[in-house]
Backbone of each chain as ProteinMPNN parsed JSONL, in Angstrom:
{"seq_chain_A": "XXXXXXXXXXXXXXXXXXXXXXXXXXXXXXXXXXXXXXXXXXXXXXXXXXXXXXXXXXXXXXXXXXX", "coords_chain_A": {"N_chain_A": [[0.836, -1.215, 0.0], [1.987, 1.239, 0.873], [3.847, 1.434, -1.011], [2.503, 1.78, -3.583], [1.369, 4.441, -2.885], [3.235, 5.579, -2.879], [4.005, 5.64, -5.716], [1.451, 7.114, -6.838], [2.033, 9.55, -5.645], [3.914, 9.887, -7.468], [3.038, 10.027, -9.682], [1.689, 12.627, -9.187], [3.436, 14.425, -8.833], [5.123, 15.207, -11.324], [3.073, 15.574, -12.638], [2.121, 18.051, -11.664], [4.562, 19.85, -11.382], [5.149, 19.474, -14.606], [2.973, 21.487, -14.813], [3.851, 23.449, -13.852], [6.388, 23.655, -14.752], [5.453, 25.23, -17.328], [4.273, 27.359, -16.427], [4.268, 31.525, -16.818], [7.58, 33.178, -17.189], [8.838, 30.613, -16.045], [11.736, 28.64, -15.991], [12.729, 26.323, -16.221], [12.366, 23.267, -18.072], [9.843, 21.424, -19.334], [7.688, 18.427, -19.748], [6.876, 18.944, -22.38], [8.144, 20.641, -23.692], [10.667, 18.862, -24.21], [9.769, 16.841, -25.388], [8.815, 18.406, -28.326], [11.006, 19.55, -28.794], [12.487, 17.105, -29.49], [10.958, 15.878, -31.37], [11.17, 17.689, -33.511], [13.156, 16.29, -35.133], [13.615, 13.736, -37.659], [14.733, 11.349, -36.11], [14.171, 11.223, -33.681], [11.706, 11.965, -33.852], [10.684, 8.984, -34.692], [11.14, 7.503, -32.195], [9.75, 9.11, -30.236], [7.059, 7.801, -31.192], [7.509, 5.125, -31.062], [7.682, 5.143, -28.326], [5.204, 5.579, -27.068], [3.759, 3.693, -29.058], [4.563, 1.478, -27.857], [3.545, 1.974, -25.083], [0.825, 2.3, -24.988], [0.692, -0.32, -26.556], [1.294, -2.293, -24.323], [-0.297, -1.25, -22.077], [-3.412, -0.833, -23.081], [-3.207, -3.722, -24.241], [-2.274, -5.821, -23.224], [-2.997, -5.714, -20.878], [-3.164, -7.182, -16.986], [-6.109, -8.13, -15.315], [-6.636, -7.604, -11.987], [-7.279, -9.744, -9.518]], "CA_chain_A": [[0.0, 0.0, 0.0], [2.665, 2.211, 0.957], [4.584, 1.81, -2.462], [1.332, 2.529, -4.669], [0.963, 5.857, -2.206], [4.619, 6.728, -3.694], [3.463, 5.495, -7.327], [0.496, 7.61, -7.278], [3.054, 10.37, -5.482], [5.083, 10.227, -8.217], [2.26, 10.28, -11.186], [1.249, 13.609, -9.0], [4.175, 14.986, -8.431], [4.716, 14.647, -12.092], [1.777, 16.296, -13.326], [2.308, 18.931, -10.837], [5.906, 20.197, -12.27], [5.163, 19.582, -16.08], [2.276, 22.123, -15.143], [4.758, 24.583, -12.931], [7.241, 24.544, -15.911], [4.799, 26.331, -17.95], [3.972, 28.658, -16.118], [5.412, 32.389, -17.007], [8.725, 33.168, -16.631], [9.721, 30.002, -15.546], [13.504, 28.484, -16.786], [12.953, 24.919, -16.22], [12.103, 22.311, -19.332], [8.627, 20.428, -19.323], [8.0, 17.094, -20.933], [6.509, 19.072, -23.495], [9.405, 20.824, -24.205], [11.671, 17.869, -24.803], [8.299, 16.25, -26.767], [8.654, 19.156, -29.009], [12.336, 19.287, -29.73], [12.748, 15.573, -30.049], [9.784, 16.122, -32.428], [12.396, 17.852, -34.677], [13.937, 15.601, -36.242], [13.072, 12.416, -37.842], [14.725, 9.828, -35.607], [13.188, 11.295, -32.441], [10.054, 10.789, -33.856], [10.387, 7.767, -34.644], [11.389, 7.492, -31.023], [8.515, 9.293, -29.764], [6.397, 6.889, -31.693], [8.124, 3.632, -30.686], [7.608, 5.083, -26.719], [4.03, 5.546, -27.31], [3.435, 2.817, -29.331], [4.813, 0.299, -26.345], [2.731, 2.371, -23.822], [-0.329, 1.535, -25.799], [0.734, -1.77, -26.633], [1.6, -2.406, -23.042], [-1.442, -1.03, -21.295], [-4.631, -1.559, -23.609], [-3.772, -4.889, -25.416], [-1.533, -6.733, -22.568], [-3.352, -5.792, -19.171], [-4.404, -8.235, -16.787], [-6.891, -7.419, -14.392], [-6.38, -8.116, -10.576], [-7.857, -11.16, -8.878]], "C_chain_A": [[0.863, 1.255, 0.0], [3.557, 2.708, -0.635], [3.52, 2.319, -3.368], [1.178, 3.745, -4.205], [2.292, 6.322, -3.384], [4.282, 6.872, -5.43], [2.548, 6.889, -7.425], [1.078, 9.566, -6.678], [3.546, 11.019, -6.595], [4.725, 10.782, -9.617], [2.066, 11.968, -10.683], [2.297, 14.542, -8.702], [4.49, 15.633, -10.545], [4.03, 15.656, -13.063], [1.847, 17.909, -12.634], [3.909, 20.106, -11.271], [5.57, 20.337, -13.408], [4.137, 20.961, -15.813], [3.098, 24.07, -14.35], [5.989, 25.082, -14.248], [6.405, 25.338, -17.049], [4.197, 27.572, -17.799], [5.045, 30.067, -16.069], [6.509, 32.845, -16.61], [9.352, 31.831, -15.954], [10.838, 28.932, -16.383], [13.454, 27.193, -16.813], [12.322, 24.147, -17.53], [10.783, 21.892, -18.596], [8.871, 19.328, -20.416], [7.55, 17.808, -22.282], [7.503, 19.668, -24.406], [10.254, 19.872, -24.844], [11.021, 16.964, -25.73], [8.869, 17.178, -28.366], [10.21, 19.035, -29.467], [12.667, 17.629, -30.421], [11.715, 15.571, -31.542], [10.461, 16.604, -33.847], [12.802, 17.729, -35.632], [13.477, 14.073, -36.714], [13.378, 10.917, -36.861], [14.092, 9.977, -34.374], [11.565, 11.535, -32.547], [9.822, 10.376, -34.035], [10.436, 7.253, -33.559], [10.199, 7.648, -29.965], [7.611, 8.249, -29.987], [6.412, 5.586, -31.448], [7.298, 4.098, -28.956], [5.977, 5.104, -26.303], [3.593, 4.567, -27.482], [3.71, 1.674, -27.821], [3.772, 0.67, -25.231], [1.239, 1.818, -24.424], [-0.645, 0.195, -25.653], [0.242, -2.635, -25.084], [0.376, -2.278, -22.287], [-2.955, -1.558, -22.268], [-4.701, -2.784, -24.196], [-2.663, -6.049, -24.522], [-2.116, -6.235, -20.919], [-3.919, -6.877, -18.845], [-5.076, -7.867, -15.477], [-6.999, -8.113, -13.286], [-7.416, -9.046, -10.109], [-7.906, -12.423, -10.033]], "O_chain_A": [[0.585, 2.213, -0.721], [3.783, 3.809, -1.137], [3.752, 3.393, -3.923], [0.771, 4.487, -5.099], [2.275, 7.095, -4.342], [4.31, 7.874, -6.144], [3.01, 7.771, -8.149], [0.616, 10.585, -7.192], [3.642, 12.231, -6.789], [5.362, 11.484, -10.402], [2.243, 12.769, -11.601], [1.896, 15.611, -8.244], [3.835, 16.628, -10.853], [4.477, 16.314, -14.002], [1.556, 18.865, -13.353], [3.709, 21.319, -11.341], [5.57, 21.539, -13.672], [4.402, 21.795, -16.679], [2.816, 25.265, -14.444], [6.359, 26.204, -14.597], [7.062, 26.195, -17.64], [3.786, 28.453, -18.555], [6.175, 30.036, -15.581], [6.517, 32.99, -15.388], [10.388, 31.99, -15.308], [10.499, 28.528, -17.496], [14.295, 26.727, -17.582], [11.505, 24.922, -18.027], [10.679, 22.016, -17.376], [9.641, 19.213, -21.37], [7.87, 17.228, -23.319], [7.698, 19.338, -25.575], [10.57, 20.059, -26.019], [11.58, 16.413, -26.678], [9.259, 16.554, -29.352], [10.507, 18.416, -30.489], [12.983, 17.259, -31.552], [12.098, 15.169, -32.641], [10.331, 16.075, -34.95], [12.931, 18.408, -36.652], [12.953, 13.348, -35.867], [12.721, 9.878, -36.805], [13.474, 9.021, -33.905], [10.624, 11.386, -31.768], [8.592, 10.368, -34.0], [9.72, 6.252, -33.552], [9.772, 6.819, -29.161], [7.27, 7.657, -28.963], [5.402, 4.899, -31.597], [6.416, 3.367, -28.505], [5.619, 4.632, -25.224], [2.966, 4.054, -26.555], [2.867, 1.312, -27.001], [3.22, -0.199, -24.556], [0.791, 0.74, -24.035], [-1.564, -0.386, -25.076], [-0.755, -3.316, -24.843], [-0.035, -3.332, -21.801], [-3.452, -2.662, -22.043], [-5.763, -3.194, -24.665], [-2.273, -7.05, -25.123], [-1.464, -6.521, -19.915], [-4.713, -7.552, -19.5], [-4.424, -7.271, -14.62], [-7.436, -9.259, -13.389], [-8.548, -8.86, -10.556], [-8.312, -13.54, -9.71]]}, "seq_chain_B": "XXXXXXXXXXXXXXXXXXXXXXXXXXXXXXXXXXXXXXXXXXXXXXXXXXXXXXXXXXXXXXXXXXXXXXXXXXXXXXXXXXXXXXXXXXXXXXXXXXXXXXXXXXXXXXXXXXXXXXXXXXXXXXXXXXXXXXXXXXX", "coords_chain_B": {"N_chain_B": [[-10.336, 21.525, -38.578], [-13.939, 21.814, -38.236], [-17.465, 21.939, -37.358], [-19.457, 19.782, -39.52], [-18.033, 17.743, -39.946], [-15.827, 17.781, -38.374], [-16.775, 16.744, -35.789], [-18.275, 14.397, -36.458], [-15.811, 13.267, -37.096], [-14.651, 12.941, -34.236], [-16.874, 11.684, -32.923], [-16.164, 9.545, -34.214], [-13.979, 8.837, -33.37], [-14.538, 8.64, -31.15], [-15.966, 6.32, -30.673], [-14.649, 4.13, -31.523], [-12.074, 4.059, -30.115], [-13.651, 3.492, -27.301], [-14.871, 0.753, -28.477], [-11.781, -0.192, -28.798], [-11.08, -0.671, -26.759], [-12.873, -2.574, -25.355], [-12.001, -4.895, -26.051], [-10.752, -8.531, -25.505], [-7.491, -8.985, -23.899], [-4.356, -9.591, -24.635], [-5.165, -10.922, -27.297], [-4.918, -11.004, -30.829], [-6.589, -8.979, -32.105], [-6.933, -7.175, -30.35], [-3.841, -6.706, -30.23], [-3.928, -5.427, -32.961], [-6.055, -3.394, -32.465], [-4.562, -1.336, -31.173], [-1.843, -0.971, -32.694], [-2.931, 0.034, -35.323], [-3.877, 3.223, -34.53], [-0.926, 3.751, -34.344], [0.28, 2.857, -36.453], [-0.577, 4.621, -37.898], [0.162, 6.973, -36.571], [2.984, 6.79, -37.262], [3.425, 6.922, -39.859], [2.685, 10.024, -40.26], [4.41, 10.907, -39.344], [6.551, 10.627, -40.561], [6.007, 11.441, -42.796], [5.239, 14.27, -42.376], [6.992, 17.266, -42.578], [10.543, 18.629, -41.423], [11.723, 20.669, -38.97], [14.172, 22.903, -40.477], [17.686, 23.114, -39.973], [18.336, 25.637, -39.119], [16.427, 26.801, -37.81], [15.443, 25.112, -35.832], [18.272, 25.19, -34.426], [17.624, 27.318, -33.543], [15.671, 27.615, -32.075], [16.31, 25.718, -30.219], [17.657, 28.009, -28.554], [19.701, 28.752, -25.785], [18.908, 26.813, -23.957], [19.71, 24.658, -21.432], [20.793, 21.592, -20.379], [20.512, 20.959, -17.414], [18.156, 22.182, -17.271], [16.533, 20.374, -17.417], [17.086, 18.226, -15.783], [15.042, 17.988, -12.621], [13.427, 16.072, -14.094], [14.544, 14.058, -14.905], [15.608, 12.889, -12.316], [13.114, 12.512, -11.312], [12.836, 10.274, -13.093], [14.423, 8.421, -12.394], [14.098, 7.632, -9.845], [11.452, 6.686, -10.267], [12.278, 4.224, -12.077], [14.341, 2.591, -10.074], [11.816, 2.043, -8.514], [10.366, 0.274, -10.13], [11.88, -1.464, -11.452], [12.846, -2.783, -8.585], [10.32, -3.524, -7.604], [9.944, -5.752, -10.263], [12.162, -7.258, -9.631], [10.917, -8.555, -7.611], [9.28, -10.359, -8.454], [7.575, -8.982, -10.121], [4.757, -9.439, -9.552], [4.177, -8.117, -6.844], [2.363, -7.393, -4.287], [3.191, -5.786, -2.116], [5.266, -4.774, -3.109], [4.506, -2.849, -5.671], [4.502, -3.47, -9.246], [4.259, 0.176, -11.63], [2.619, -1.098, -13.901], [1.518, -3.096, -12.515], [0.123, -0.953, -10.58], [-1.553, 0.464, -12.057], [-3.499, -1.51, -13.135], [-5.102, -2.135, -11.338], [-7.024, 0.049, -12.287], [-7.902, -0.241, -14.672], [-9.943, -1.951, -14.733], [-12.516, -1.1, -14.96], [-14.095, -0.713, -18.178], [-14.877, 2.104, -18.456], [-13.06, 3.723, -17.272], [-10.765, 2.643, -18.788], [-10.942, 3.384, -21.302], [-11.119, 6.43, -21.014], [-8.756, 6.626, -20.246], [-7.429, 5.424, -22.631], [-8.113, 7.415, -24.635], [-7.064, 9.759, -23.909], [-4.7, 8.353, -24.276], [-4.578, 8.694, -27.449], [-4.854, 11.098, -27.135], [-2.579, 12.157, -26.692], [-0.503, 11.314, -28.237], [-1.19, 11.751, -30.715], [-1.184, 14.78, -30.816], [0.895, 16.701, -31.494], [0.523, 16.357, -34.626], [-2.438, 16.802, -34.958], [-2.28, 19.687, -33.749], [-0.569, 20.576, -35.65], [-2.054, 20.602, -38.137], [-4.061, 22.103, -37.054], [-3.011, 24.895, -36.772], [-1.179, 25.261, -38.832], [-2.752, 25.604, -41.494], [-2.825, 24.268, -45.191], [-1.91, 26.031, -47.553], [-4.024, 29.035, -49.322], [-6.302, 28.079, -48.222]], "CA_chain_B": [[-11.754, 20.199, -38.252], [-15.002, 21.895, -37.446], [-18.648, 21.441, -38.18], [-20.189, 18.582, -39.462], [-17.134, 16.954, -39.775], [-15.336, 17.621, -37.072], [-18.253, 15.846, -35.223], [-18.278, 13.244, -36.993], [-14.323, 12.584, -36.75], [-14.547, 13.27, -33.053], [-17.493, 10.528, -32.743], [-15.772, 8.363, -34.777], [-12.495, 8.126, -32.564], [-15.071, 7.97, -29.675], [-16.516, 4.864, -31.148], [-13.218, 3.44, -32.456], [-11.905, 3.998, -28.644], [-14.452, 2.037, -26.838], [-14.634, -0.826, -29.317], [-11.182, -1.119, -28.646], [-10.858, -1.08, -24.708], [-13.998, -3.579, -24.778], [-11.577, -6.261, -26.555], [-9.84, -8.999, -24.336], [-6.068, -8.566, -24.061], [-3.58, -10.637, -25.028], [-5.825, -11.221, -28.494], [-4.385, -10.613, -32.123], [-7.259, -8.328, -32.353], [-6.512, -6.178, -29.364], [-3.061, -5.539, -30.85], [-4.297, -4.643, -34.166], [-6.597, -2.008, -32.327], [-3.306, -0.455, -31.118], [-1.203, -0.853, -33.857], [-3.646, 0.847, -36.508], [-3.345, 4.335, -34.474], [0.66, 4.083, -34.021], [1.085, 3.064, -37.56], [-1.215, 5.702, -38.739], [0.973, 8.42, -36.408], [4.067, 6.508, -37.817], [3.071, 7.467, -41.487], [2.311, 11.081, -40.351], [6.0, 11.648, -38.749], [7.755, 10.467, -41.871], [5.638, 12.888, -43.988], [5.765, 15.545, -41.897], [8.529, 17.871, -42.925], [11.191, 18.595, -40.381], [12.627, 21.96, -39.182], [15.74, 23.12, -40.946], [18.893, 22.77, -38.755], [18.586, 26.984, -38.447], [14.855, 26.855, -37.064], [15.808, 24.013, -34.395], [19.127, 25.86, -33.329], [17.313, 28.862, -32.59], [14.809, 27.086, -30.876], [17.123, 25.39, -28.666], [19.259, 28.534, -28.203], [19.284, 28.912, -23.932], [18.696, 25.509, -22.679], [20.64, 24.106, -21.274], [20.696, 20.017, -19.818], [19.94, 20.589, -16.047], [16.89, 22.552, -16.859], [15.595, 18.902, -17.376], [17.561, 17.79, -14.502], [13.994, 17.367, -12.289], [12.677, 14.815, -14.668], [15.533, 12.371, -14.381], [15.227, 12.457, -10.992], [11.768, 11.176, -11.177], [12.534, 9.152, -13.603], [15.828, 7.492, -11.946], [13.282, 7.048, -8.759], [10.413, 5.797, -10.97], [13.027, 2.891, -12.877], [14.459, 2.217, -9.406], [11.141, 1.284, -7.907], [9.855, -0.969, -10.846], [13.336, -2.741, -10.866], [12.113, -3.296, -7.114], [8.79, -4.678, -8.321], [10.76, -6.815, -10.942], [12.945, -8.156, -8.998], [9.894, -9.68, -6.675], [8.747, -11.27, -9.507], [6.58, -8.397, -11.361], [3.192, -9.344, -8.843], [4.139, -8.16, -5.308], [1.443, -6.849, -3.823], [4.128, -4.877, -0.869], [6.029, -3.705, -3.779], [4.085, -3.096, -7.078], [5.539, -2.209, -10.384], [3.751, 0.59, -12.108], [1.618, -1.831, -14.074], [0.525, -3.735, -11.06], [-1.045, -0.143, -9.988], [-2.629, 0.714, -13.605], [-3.854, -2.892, -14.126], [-6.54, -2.06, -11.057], [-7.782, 0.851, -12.795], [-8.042, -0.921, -15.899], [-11.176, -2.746, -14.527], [-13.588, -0.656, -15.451], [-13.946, -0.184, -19.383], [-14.892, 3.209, -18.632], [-11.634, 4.301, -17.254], [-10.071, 2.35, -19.818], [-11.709, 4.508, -22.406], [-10.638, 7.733, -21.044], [-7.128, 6.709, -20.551], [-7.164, 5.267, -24.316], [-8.699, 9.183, -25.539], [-5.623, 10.53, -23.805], [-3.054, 8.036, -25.007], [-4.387, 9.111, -28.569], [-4.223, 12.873, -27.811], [-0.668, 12.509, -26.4], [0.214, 10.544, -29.532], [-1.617, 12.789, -32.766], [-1.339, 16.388, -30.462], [1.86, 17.01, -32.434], [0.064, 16.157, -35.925], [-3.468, 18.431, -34.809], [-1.984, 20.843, -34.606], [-0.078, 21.255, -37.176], [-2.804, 20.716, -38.961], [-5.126, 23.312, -36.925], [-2.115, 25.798, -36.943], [-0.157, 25.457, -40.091], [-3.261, 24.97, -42.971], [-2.518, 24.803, -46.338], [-1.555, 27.765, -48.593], [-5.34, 28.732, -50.236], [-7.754, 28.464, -47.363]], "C_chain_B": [[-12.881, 20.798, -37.736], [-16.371, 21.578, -38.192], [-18.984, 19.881, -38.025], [-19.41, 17.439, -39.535], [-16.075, 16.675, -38.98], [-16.049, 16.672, -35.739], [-18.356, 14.459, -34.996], [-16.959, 12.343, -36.585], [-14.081, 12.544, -35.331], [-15.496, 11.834, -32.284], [-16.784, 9.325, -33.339], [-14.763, 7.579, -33.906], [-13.013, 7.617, -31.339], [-15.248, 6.236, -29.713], [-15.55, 4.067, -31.527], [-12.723, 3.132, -30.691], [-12.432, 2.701, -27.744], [-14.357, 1.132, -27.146], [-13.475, -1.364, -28.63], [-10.364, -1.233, -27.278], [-11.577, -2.136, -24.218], [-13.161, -4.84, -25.521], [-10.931, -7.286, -25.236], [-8.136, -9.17, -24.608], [-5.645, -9.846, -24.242], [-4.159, -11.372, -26.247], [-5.154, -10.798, -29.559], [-5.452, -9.331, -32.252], [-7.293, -6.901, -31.388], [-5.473, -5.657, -29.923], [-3.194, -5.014, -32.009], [-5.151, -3.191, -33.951], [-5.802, -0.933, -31.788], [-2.339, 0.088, -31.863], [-1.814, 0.272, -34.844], [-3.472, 2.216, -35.653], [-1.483, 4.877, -34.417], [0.574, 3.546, -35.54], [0.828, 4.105, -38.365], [0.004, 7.38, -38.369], [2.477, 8.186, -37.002], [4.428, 7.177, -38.724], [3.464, 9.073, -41.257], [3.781, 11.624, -39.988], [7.106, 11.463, -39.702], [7.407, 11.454, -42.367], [5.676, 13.968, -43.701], [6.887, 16.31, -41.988], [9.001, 18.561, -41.89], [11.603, 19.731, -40.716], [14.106, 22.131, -39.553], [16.586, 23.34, -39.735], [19.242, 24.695, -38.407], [17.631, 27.215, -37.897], [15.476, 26.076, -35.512], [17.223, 25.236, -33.561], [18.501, 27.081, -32.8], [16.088, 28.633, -31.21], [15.251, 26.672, -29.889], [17.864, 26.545, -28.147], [18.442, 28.877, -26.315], [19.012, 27.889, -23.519], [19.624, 25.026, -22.971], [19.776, 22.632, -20.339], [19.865, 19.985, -18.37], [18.764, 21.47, -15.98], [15.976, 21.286, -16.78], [15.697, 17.979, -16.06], [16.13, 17.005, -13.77], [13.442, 16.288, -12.479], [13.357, 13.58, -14.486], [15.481, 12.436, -13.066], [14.406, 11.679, -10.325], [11.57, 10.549, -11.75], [13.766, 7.994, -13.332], [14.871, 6.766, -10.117], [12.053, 5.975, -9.401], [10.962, 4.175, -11.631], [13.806, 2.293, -11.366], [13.215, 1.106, -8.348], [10.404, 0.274, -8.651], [10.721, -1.809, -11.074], [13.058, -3.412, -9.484], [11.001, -4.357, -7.05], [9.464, -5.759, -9.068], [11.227, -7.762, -10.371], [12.3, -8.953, -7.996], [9.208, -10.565, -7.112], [7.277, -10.644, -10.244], [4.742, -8.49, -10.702], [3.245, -9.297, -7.692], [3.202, -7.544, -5.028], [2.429, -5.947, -2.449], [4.519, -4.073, -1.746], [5.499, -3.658, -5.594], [4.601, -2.545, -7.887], [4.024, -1.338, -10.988], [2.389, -0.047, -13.128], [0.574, -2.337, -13.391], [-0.794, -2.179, -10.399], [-2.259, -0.038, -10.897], [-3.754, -0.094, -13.66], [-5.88, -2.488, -12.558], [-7.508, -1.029, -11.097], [-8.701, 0.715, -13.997], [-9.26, -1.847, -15.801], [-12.155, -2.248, -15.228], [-13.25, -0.095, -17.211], [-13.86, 1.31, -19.254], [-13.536, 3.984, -18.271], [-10.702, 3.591, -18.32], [-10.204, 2.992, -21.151], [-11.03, 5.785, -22.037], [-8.98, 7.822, -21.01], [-6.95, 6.218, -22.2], [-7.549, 6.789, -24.947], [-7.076, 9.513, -25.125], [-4.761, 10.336, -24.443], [-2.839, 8.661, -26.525], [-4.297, 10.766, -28.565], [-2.746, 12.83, -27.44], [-0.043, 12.146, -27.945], [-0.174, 11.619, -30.602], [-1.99, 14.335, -32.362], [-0.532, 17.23, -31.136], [1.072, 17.551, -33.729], [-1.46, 16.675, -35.988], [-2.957, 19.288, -34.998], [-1.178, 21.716, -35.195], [-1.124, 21.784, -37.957], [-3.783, 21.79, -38.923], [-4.242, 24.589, -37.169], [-0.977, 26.346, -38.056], [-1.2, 25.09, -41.208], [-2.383, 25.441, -44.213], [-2.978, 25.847, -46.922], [-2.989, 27.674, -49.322], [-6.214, 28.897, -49.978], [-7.611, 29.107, -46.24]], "O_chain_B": [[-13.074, 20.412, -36.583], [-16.447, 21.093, -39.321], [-18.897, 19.088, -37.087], [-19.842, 16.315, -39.282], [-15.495, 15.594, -38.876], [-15.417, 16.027, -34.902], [-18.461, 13.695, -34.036], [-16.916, 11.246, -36.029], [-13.018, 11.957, -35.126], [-15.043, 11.124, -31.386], [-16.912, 8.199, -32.857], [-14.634, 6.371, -33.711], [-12.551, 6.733, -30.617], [-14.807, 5.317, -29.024], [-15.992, 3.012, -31.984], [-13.02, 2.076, -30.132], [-11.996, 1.568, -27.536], [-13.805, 0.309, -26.415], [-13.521, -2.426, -28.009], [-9.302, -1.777, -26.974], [-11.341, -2.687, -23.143], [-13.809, -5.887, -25.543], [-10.68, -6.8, -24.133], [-7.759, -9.532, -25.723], [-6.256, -10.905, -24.092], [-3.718, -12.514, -26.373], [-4.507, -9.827, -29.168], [-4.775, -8.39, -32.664], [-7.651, -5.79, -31.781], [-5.531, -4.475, -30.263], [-2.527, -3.997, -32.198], [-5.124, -2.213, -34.698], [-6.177, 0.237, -31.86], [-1.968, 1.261, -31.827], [-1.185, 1.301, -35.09], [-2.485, 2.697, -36.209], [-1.005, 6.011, -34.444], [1.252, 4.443, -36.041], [1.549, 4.54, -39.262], [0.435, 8.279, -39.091], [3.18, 9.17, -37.229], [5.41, 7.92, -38.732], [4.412, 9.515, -41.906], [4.178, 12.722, -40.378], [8.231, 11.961, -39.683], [8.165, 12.414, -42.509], [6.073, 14.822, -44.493], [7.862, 15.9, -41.359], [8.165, 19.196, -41.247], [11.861, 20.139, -41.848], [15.044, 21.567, -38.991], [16.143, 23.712, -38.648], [20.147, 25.056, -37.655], [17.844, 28.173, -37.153], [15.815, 26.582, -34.442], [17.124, 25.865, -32.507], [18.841, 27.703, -31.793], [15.808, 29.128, -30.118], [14.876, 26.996, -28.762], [18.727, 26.288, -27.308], [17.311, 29.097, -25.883], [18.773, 27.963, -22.314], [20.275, 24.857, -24.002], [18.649, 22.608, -19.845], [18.887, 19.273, -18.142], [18.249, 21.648, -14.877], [14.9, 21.227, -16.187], [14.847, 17.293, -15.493], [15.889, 15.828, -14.037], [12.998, 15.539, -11.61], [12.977, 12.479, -14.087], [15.045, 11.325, -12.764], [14.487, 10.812, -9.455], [10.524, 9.906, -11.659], [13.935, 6.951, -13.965], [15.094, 5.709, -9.526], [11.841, 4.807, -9.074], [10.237, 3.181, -11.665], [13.914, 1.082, -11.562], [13.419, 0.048, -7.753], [9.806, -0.591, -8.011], [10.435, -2.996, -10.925], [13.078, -4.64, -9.412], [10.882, -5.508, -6.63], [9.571, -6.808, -8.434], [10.879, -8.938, -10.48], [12.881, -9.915, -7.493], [8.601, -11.431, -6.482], [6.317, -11.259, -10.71], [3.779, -7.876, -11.162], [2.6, -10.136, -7.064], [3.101, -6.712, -5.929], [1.569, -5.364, -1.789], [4.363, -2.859, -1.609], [6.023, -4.292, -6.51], [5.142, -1.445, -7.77], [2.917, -1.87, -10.909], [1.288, 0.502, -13.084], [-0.648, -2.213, -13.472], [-1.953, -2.265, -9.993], [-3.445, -0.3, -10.693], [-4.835, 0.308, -14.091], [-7.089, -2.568, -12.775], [-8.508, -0.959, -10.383], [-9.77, 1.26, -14.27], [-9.565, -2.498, -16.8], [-12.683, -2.918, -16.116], [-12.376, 0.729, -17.478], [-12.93, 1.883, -19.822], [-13.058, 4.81, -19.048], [-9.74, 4.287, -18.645], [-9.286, 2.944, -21.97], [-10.281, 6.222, -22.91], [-8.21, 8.654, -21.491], [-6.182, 6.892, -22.886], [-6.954, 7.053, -25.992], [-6.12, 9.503, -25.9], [-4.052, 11.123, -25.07], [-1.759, 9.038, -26.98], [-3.898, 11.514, -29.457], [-1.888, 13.524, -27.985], [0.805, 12.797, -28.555], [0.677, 12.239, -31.239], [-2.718, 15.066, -33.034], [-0.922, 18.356, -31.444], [0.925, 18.748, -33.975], [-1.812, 17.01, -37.119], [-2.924, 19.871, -36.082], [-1.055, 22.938, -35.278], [-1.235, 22.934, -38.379], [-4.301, 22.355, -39.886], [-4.815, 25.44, -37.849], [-0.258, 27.343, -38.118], [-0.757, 24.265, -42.008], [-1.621, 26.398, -44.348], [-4.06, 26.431, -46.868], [-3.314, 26.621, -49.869], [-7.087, 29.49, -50.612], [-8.6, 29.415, -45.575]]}, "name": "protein", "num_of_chains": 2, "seq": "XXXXXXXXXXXXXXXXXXXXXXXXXXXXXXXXXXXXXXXXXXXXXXXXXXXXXXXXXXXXXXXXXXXXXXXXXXXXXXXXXXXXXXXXXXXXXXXXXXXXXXXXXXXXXXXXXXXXXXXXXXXXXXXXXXXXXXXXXXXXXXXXXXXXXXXXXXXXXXXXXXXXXXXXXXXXXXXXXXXXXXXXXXXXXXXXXXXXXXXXXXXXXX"}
């Protein structure tokens, strides 16, 4: 229980930052930032696309559901 | 995309969505309902034409590495604690890997539906909007 608290910590922590680096004036990178440059160029979006694709893969077409 | 066809394409992905959260996993047919949006954004990132190497440098000019710093942090904690999970054999219930949490959200189709909408706006948010922000020369 205690490790899913940090998991769900960590998704909110997370979400919480990516939304702090956008806000004005501030100097730090967001994922969207490094989304966007990687975006660029052709092999980082094939990259992007591969990391996606697996998350996809991974979650809607390989879950198995508890009990 | 607006109007009657925006609508339409908006219902369509709804309906496309669902269908394919209501499949059972580990099916040939489940990964084909994954596959078909990643090969479709595949397509779109080849054809998409890439910024010239004087667009990008100006875009990067001022960052620097440890403005990212933060993220590896949580992501050198995040790969530490599913190595943890792993190493218990991938179904501890003391120490779960990131899956293990997902998988009991994943019960209900309906949350499986809204996390599938997302995964496809994270994936074709790039390739919107372009498309809402860069139309072709004409209209």
């Amino acid at each position: 229980m205690a490790v899913t608290a940090v998991w769900l910590a960590l998704v909110a922590a997370a979400v919480c930052w990516e939304i702090a680096c956008h806000r004005p004036g501030s100097r730090w990178t967001g994922l969207a930032d490094i989304g966007s440059r990687m975006w660029g160029s052709r092999p980082g979006r094939l990259l992007l696309v591969a990391a996606w694709g697996f998350l996809g893969w991974h979650v809607f077409a390989r879950y198995t559901l508890p009990g | 995309m607006r109007g009657p066809a925006g609508i339409a394409a908006v219902a369509g992905i709804a309906a496309y969505a669902w269908w394919a959260v209501g499949l059972t996993p580990f099916t040939t047919t489940a990964y084909v309902a994954v596959a078909l949006p990643v090969a479709g954004l595949a397509v779109a990132a080849l054809l998409l034409p890439v910024p010239s190497r004087a667009v990008r440098s100006l875009r990067s000019a001022g960052r620097t590495w440890y403005r990212a710093l933060p993220w590896a942090v949580l992501l050198a904690v995040a790969v530490a604690l599913e190595a943890a999970g792993l190493g218990l054999g991938g179904r501890s219930s003391s120490v779960p890997t990131l899956s293990t949490v997902v998988d009991h959200a994943l019960a209900w189709q309906v949350v499986r539906f809204v996390f599938f909408l997302a995964w496809l706006a994270l994936g074709w948010a790039p390739v919107v909007r372009r498309a809402i922000f860069w139309p072709r020369p004409g209209r």
